[in-house]
LUMDRENTOR-866217 format. One record per residue (C-alpha): x, y, z. Coordinates in steps of 0.05 Angstrom, whole numbers, padded with zeros to 5 digits, always signed. Layout:
XYZ...
//
This chain:
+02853+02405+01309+02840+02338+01285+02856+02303+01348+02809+02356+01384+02755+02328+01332+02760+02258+01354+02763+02262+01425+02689+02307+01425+02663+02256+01376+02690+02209+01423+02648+02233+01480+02592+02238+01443+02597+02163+01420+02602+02153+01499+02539+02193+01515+02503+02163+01467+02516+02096+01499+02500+02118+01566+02441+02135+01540+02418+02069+01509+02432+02045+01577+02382+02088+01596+02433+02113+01651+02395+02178+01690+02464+02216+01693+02465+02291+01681+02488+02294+01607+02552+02335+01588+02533+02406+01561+02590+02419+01514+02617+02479+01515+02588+02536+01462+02645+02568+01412+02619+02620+01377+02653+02633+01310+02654+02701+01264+02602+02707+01217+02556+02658+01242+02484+02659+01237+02441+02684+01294+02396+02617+01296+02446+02571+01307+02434+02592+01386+02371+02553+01380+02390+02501+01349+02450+02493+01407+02402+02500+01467+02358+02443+01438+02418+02397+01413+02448+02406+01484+02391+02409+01530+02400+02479+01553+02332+02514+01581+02340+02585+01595+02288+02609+01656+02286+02675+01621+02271+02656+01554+02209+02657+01520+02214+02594+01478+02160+02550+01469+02174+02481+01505+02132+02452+01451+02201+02432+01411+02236+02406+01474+02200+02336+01479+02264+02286+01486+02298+02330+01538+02312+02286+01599+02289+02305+01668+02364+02311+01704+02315+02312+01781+02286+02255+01751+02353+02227+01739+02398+02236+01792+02341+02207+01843+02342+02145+01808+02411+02150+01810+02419+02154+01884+02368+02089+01892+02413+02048+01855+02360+02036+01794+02419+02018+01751+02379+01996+01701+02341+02053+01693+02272+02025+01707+02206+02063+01723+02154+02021+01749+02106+02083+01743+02127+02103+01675+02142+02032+01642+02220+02056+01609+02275+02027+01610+02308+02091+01620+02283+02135+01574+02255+02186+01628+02208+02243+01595+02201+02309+01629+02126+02335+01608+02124+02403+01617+02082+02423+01685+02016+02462+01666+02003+02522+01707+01934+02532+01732+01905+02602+01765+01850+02586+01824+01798+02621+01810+01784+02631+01882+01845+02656+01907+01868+02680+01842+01940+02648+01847+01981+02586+01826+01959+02532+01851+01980+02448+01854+01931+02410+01795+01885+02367+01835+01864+02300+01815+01844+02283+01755+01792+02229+01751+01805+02169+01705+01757+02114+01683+01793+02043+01681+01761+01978+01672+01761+01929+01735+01716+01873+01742+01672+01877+01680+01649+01952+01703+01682+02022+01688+01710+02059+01760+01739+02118+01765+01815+02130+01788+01856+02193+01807+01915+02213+01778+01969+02256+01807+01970+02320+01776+02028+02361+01823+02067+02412+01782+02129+02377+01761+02106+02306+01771+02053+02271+01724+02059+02204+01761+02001+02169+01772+01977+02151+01848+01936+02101+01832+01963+02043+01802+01936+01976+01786+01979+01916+01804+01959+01865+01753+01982+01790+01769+02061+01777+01754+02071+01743+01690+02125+01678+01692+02199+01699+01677+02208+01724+01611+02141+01737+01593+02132+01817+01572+02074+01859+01596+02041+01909+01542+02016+01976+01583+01942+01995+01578+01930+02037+01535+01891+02090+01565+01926+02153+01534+01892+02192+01480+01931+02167+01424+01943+02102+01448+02000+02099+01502+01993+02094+01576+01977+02167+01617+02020+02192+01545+02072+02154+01548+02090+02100+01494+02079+02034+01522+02148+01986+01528+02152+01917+01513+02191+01864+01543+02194+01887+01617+02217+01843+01671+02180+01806+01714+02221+01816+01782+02215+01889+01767+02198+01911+01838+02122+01920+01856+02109+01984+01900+02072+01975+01966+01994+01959+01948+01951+02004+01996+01882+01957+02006+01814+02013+01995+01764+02001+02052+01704+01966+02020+01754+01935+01956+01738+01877+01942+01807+01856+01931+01805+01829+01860+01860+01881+01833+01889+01918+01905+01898+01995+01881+01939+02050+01920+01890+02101+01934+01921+02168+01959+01863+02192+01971+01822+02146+02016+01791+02202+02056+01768+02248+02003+01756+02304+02056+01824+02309+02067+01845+02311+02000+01829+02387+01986+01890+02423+01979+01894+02498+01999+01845+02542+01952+01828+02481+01920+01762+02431+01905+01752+02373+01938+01760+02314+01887+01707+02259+01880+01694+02207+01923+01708+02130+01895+01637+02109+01898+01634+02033+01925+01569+02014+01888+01570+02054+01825+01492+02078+01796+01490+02024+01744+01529+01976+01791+01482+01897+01816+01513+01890+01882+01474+01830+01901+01417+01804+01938+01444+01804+02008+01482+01872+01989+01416+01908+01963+01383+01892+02027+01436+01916+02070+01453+01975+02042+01377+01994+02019+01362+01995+02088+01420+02032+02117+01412+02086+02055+01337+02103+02078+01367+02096+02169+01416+02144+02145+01362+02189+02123+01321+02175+02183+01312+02240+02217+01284+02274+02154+01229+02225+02144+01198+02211+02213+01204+02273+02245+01160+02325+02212+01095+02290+02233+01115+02300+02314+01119+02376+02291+01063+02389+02256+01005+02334+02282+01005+02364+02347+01012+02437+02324+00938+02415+02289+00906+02385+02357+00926+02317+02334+00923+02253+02369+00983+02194+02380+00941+02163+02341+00940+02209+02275+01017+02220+02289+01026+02145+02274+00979+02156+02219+01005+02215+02183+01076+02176+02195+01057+02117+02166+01030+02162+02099+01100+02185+02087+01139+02119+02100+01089+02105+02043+01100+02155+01996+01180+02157+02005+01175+02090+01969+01126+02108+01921+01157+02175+01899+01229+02153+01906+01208+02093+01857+01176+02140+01804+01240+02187+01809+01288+02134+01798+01248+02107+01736+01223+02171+01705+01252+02233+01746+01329+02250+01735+01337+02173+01756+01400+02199+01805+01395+02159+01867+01371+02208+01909+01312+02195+01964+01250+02236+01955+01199+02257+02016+01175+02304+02059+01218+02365+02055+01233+02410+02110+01217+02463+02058+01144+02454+02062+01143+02451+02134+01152+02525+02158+01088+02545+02115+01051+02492+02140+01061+02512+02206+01037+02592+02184+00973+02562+02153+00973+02516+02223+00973+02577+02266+00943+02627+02227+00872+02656+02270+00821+02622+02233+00856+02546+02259+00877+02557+02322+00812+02574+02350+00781+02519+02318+00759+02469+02380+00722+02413+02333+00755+02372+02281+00817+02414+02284+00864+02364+02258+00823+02339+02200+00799+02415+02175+00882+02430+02187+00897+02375+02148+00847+02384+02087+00869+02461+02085+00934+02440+02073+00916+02380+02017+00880+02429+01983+00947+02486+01983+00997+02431+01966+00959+02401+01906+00955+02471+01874+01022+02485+01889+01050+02413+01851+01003+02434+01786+01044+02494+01780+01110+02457+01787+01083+02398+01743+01075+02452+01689+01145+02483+01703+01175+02424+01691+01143+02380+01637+01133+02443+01593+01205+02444+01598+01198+02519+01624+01253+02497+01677+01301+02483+01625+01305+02558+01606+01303+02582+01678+01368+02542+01695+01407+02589+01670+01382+02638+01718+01391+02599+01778+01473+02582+01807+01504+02566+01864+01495+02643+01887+01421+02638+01891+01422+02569+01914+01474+02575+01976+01435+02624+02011+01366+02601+01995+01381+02532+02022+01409+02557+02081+01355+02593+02098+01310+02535+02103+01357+02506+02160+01351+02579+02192+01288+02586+02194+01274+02547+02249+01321+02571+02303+01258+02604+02340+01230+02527+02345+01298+02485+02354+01318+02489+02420+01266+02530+02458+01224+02461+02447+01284+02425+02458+01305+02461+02522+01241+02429+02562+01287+02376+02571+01360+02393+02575+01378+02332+02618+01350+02296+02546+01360+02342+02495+01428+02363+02506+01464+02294+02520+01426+02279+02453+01455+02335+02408+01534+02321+02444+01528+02237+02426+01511+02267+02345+01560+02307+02350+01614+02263+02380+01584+02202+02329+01589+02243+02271+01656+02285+02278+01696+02253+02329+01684+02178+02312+01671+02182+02246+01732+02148+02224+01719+02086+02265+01709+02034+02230+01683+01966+02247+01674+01906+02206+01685+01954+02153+01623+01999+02163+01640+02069+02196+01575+02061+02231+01576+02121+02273+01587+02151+02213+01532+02127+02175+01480+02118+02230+01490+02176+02278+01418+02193+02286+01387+02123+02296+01437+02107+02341+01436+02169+02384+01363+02172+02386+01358+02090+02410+01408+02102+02463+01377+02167+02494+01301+02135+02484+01329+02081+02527+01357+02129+02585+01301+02175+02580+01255+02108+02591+01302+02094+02655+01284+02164+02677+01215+02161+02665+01212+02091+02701+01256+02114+02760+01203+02166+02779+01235+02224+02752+01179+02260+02719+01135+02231+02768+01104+02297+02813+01051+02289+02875+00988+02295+02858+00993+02307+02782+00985+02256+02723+01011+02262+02659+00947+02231+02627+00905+02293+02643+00903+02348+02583+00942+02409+02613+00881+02459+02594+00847+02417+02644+00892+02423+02708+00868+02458+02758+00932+02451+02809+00975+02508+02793+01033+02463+02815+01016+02407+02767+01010+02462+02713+01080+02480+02718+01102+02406+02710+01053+02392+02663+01096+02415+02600+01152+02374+02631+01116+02312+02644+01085+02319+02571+01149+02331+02531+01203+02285+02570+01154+02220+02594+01159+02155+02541+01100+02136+02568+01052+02197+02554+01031+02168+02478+00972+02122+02474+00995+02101+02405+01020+02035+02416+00954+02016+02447+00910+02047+02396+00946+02041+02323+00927+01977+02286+00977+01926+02267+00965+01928+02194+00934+01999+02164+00938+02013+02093+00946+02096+02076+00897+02121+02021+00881+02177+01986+00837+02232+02017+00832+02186+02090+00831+02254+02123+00765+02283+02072+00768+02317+02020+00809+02370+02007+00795+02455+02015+00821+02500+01967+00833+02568+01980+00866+02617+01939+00912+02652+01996+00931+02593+02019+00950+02557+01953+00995+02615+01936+01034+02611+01994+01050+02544+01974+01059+02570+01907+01120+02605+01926+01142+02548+01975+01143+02499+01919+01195+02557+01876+01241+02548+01931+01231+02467+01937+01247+02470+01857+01311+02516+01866+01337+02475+01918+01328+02403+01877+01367+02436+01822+01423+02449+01872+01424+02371+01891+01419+02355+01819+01484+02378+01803+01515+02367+01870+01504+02297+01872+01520+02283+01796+01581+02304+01819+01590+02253+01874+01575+02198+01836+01624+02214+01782+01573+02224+01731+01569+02276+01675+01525+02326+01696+01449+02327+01669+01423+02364+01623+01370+02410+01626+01315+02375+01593+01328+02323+01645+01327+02372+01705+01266+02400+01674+01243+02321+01677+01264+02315+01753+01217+02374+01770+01156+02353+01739+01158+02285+01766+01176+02316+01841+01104+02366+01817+01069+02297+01806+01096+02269+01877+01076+02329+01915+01007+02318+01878+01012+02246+01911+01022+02282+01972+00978+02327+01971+00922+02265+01953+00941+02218+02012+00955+02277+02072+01027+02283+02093+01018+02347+02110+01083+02365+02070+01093+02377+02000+01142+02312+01971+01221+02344+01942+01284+02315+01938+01319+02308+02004+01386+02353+02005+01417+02313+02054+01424+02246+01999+01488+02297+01980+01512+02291+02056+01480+02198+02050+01526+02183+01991+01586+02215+02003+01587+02180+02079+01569+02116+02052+01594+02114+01987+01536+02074+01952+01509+02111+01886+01463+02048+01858+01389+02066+01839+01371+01996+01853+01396+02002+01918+01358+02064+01934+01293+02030+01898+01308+01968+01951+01305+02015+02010+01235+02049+01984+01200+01979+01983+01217+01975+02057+01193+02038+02057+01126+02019+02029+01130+01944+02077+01141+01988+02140+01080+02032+02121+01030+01975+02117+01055+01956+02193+01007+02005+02238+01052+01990+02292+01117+02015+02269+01086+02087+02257+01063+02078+02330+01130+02067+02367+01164+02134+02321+01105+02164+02339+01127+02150+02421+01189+02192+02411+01190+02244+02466+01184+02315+02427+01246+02337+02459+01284+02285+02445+01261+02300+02365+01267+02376+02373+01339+02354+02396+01352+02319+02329+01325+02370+02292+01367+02416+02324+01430+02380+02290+01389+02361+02220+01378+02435+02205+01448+02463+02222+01469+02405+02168+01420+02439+02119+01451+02500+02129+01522+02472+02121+01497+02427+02056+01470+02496+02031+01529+02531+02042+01574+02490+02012+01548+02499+01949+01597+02569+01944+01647+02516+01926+01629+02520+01855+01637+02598+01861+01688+02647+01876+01689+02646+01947+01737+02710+01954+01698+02752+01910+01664+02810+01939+01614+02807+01890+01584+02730+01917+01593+02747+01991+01565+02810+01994+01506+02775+01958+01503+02713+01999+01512+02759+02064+01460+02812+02044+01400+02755+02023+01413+02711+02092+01411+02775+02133+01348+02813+02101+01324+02742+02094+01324+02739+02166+01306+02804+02190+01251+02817+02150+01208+02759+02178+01236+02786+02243+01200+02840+02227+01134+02803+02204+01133+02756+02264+01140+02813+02313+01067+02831+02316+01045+02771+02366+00967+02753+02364+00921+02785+02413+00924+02724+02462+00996+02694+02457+00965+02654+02518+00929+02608+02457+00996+02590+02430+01068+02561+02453+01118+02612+02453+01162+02564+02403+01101+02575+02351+01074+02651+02357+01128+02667+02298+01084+02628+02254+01024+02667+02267+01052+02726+02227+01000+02716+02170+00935+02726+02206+00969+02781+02253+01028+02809+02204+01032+02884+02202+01015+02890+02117+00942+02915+02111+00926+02928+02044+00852+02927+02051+00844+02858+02025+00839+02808+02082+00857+02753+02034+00916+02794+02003+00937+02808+02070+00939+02744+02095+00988+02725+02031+01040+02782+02032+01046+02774+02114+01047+02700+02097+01104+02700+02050+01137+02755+02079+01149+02710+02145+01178+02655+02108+01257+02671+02112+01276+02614+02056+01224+02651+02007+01261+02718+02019+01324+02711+02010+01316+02669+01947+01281+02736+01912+01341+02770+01938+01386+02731+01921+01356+02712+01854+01343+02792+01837+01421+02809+01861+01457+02752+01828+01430+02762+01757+01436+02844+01766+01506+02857+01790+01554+02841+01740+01599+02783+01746+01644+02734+01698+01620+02660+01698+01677+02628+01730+01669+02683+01794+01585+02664+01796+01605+02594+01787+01561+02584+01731+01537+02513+01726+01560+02476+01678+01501+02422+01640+01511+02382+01595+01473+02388+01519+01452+02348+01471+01523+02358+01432+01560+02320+01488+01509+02259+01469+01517+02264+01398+01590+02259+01417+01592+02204+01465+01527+02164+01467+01545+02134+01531+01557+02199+01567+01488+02215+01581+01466+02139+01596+01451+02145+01667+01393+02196+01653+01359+02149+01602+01282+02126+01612+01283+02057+01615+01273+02021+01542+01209+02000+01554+01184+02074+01573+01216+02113+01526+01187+02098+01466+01116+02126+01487+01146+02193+01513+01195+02210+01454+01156+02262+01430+01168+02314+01493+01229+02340+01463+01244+02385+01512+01250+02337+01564+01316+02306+01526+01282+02228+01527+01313+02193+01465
//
């Protein structure tokens, strides 16, 4: 009995010391004797002395802290780590087992692997953001900075980024090795190399696991980050190319809709290059200040083309442009008073909670969809241009996008601009080799005045393909400043003005969707609503601008900056402030408006083809905040597109009396003066059928009506999240980015509401 004694104290002595040796060998489970009369407990108090973890029990794991991970141990076993190191984990042995955390996916509503979690670390002087892995069973971190190896026998102290101190949790351990062996260092593209770090995910899109988000991109040039003269030039400029198709194009839909000249194209061009800069600079001083691009919206575009086309216009044959043009002034100022009052009475704030992801995702689409009667029918004038133009997007954007060179994706970042430079220059070799060249006709001549019933046929042709049809080059001046009310001044009409009324609800909803959508891609705490409520009024004030100088177009925040930063990775205000002075230079420069303005209109319609399918994919990714499986959100998101759809079908089906007096890509916008409502009012009339044809107003009410009447949890409507005051008076610096600058916000401290402290 006694010599029984010593030997199992005698193995315990030699466990012990294996231990200390911090040895990963299975430990010995002795064996369990029970005795008469013994108490019950002393079960537990077995398991835990011996390590023994019953898959059926219910015991908490809270107690089990200094149990040993035996997978842990044997694989460090087999790699000959006789020491017992862990580079990731900074022992000498001692290897914890953390208990994994099971998450449910909301979506799928099953287990799934923890995704990333980001993790601030200091680098350079500036806080980034890392990712840690969070696999079930395995809290090893991904990244990992390789600091510089001390000499031999100096010890390295872990960082102490763990809530109470320790590294990731885990006490740090002093008097490490130098040779301990470095793992392989994986360079980031765009690092500047001062600290290499192993980034597992490098291409964030194909990071998302199965039924799971898509984790943060590393931005390269954080908001707050300086990234130098020659930097802030480059990348300014390549921010606002990147964004090129949204800016430009509008003007070669809607100037000669109104009877326009080359001449007022390059005009009304040059007007928004010049308020881009201007409103972009006043959002990222005293809007959200998130570095997103504000100008002419698409959203604004399919009511200016009903007012365009309504009966009273398009019969006009004096003046038309300038009467067009002052009609729609007069609308879009109206329409930014009543979002300048939505926001800045901080109305907005309490109307947040109202709008999520359900109403958002639909009504953004929408305003891609609504143009699928213009897209390619314009386009299709031309397929020999328009369609090798839409294939070279498509094979820039999804098949090389992962080409890199001189560590720039380019086609990546500049699909459009490129595209649209290479097929200018073939369609200028066509044009030049006499392809749109037919007897006896000339382009020059307006097609109501051919008489040739041969040359009318090839008029449409010669007019939408040629390079050499526009006159602007010839007749814009080199140097033209824009001002306010250069096209008269502006008409206001009531029936009008509420259209855009509505129009600028929608513009509103869909800024509150980039809001938190890009706060999210920059790794910043989301804003809160006083600041949202701030964003609005000051895009209100910019449409005012708009509406002052003639754009045509109401002024909102561009939804593709969402689709801008995550390709190139650059989240600095001053480098989105950089690119809107160019925009402001460029304006000044009559001639630059001229050669956009000498874009063939198919070869546009054939960009806007691909621009407003990526609208409709930026809006429909928004359901990633929701429930996807739910029938509850699709059956919501399917009902507003369709109705949303249908019912300006419906509207737009009663053509004018002479569809001879319009294109056929443009009678669907006569619906207001021709719509089927007749309530007796011809004012009233001309609203309802006027709104009614506008798909993206539509399915916003229905969407907006259905999400906050059908019952649903927050998690399955994907609630969104802002932050509050609280989280401030927590963490000053949490809400940092969304300050007004020090200067400002002393003299607007006491509008409350609009969270400026």
């Amino acid at each position: 009995m006694e010599g029984g004694s010593n030997w199992e104290s005698g193995k315990r002595d030699d466990r012990s010391k294996g231990e200390g040796q911090g040895l990963g060998l299975e430990p010995r489970i002795e064996p369990f004797v029970p005795r008469k009369g013994h108490d019950p407990t002393e079960l537990r108090s077995w398991a835990k002395r011996t390590g023994f973890v019953s898959t059926f029990s219910g015991e908490s794991d809270s107690g089990l802290g200094d149990r040993r991970e035996f997978g842990i141990g044997r694989n460090a076993a087999q790699n000959d780590y006789t020491d017992g190191l862990d580079l990731e984990k900074g022992g000498n042995g001692k290897i914890e087992s953390v208990s994994p955390k099971i998450e449910i996916d909301p979506v799928l509503g099953r287990t799934r692997k923890r995704k990333p979690e980001i993790e601030p670390f200091r680098a350079n002087g500036r806080t980034e953001t890392g990712y840690r892995d969070g696999n079930l069973g395995d809290e090893r971190e991904a990244r990992i900075r390789v600091a510089p190896q001390p000499a031999v026998g100096a010890t390295n102290v872990a960082a102490k980024d763990g809530p109470d101190g320790k590294e990731n949790g885990i006490a740090p351990e002093v008097g490490a090795n130098s040779n301990s062996p470095v793992l392989e260092q994986k360079k980031v593209d765009g690092d500047s190399g001062n600290g290499a770090t192993v980034d597992r995910f490098a291409n964030e899109e194909e990071a998302g696991g199965n039924g799971g988000w898509y984790p943060s991109p590393r931005m390269l040039i954080g908001l707050k980050d300086n990234p130098g003269y020659v930097s802030l030039v480059f990348h300014g400029f390549q921010h606002y190319l990147s964004l090129a198709g949204s800016l430009i194009f509008i003007p070669l839909i809607i100037v000669p809709a109104m009877g326009g000249t080359d001449k007022d194209t390059s005009s009304v061009i040059s007007t928004m290059l010049l308020l881009c800069g201007i409103t972009t600079i006043l959002h990222s001083y005293f809007g959200t200040r998130l570095p997103l691009v504000q100008g002419s919206s698409f959203v604004y575009l399919a009511p200016a083309l009903v007012i365009i086309n309504s009966r009273e216009f398009r019969d006009l044959s004096e003046n038309q442009f300038r009467l067009t043009m002052r009609e729609l002034q007069g609308a879009i100022i109206i329409s930014s008073l009543i979002q300048c009052i939505l926001g800045f009475s901080g109305l907005m704030s309490l109307l947040l909670r109202l709008i999520n992801p359900v109403v958002i995702a639909p009504t953004v689409a929408a305003v891609g969809l609504a143009f699928f009667s213009y897209g390619f029918p314009q386009a299709g004038a031309c397929v020999e241009i328009s369609l090798p133009e839409i294939l070279l997007i498509l094979l820039f954007t999804l098949y090389l996008r992962g080409v890199s060179i001189f560590g720039n994706r380019i086609f990546r970042i500049h699909a459009v601009p490129l595209s649209v430079m290479i097929i200018w220059a073939y369609a200028f070799f066509l044009t030049a080799g006499g392809a749109y060249n037919f007897k006896g006709c000339s382009p020059d001549i307006p097609s109501s005045n051919v008489l040739n019933d041969s040359c009318r046929r090839h008029a449409y042709t010669m007019k939408h393909c040629r390079t050499d049809v526009s006159d602007a080059m010839r007749t814009a001046e080199w140097i033209r400043i824009p001002y306010p009310l250069q096209w008269g001044v502006p008409i206001f009409r009531l029936r009008t003005s509420l259209i855009m009324i509505f129009v600028s609800l929608v513009a509103s909803v869909e800024s509150v969707g980039t809001y938190h959508t890009a706060s999210i891609r920059i790794n910043a705490k989301t804003p809160t609503p006083g600041t949202v409520s701030r964003g609005i009024g000051i895009e209100g004030f910019c449409s005012l601008l708009a509406g002052l100088w003639g754009s045509g177009t109401g002024s909102s925040t561009l939804i593709e900056n969402v689709h801008t930063i995550s390709t190139t990775k650059v989240a600095s205000r001053k480098v989105v402030v950089a690119g809107a002075v160019f925009m402001i230079i460029f304006s000044l420069i009559g001639k630059i408006g001229a050669i956009l303005a000498s874009i063939p209109q198919a070869l546009a319609a054939a960009v806007l083809c691909f621009i407003w399918a990526l609208v409709v994919a930026l809006g429909l990714s928004t359901l990633q905040y929701t429930q996807t499986s739910s029938f509850r959100n699709i059956t919501i998101v399917g009902v507003a597109l369709f109705l949303g759809l249908s019912i300006p079908a419906f509207i737009q089906q009663y053509p004018p009396v002479s569809t001879l007096i319009l294109p056929s890509y443009l009678i669907p916008y006569s619906a207001a003066s021709d719509g089927p409502v007749r309530i007796g009012n011809k004012e009233l009339d001309f609203v309802v059928n006027g709104v009614l044809s506008l798909s993206m107003v539509v399915t916003m009410v229905i969407a907006f009506v259905l999400d906050n009447t059908v019952p649903g949890s927050k998690e399955e409507r994907g609630v969104y999240a802002w932050s509050s005051g609280e989280d401030e008076d927590d963490d000053p610096s949490s809400l940092s980015d969304y300050r007004l600058p020090r200067r400002i916000a002393p003299c607007f401290r006491w509008a409350k509401c609009l969270d400026i402290r």
